[in-house]
C-alpha positions in Angstrom: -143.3 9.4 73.9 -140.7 11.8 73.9 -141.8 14.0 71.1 -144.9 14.9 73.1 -143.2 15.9 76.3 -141.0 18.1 74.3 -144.3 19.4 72.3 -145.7 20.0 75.7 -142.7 22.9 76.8 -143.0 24.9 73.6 -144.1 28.4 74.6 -145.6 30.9 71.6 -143.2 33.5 71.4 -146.1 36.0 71.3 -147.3 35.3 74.5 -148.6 38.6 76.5 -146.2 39.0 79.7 -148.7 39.9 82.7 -148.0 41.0 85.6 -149.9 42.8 88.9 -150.7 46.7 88.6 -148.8 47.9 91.6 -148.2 51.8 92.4 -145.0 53.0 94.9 -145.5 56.6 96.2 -142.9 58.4 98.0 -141.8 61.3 99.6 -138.4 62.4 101.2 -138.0 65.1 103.0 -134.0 67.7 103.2 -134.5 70.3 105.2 -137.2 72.5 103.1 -137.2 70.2 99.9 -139.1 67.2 99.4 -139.0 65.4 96.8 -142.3 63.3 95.4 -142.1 60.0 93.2 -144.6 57.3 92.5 -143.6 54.4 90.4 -146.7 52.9 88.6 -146.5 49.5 86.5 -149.5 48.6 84.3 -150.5 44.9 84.4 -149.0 45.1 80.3 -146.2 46.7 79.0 -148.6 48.0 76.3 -151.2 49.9 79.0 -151.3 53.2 78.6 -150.7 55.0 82.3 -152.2 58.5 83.1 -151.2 60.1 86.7 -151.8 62.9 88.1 -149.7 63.1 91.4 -150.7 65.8 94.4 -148.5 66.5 97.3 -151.1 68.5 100.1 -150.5 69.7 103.5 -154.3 69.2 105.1 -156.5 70.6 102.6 -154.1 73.0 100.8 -152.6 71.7 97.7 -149.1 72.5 97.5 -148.2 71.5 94.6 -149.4 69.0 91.7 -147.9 67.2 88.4 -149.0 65.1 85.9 -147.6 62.3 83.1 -148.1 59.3 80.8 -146.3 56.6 79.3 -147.0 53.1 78.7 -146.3 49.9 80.8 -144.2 51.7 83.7 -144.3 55.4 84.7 -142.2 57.3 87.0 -142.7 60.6 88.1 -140.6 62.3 90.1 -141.0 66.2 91.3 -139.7 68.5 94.0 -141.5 70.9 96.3 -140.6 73.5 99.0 -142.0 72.3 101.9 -142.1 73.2 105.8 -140.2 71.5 109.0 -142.5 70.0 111.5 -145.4 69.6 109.3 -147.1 66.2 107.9 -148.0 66.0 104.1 -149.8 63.6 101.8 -148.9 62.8 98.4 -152.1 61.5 96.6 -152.1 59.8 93.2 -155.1 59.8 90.8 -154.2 57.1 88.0 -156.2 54.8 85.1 -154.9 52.7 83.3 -156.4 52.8 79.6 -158.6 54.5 80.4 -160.4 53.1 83.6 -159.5 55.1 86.7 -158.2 53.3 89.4 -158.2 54.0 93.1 -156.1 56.6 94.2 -153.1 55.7 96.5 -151.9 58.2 99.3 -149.1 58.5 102.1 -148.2 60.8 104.5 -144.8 61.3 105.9 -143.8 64.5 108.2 -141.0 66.5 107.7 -139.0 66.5 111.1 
């Protein structure tokens, strides 16, 4: 009886670690600088993450940047920016491969 309640906790050690896609942009704002992150983490730590992050103010594109890696990116860019004006800092993303939804945010620089 024992023996197969111990049999029943063994866990292969090659086991694939999941876990949810989730993606973090941010923006903070000093004086004329902003700076722009997003933290991105694939659902494996072997996915392979493409981003393409774009900070606008309306429809002009102020400034964009782009990087890869695989199972957690971070990107993390400054911009010169104007007080007393909203922006939005879109990200365009797949994940090996398939595109995913972008993710946005706007924040105003007081």
């Amino acid at each position: 009886m024992m023996l197969l309640i111990t049999m029943a906790f063994v866990i292969p050690a090659n086991a694939a670690s999941t876990r949810a896609i989730s993606v973090e942009p941010d923006i903070n704002f000093d004086g004329t600088r902003a700076t722009c992150s997003v933290l991105i983490f694939g659902d494996r730590t072997t996915d392979e993450i493409v981003a393409t992050m774009e900070l606008r103010q309306g429809g002009r594109l102020i400034d964009d940047w782009s990087a890869s890696g695989y199972g957690i990116l971070k990107i993390s860019e400054t911009a010169t920016v104007a007080r007393n004006t909203t922006y939005t800092l879109e990200i365009d993303y797949s994940i090996n491969g398939v595109s995913k939804t972008p993710v946005s945010i706007s924040r105003t620089n007081r």
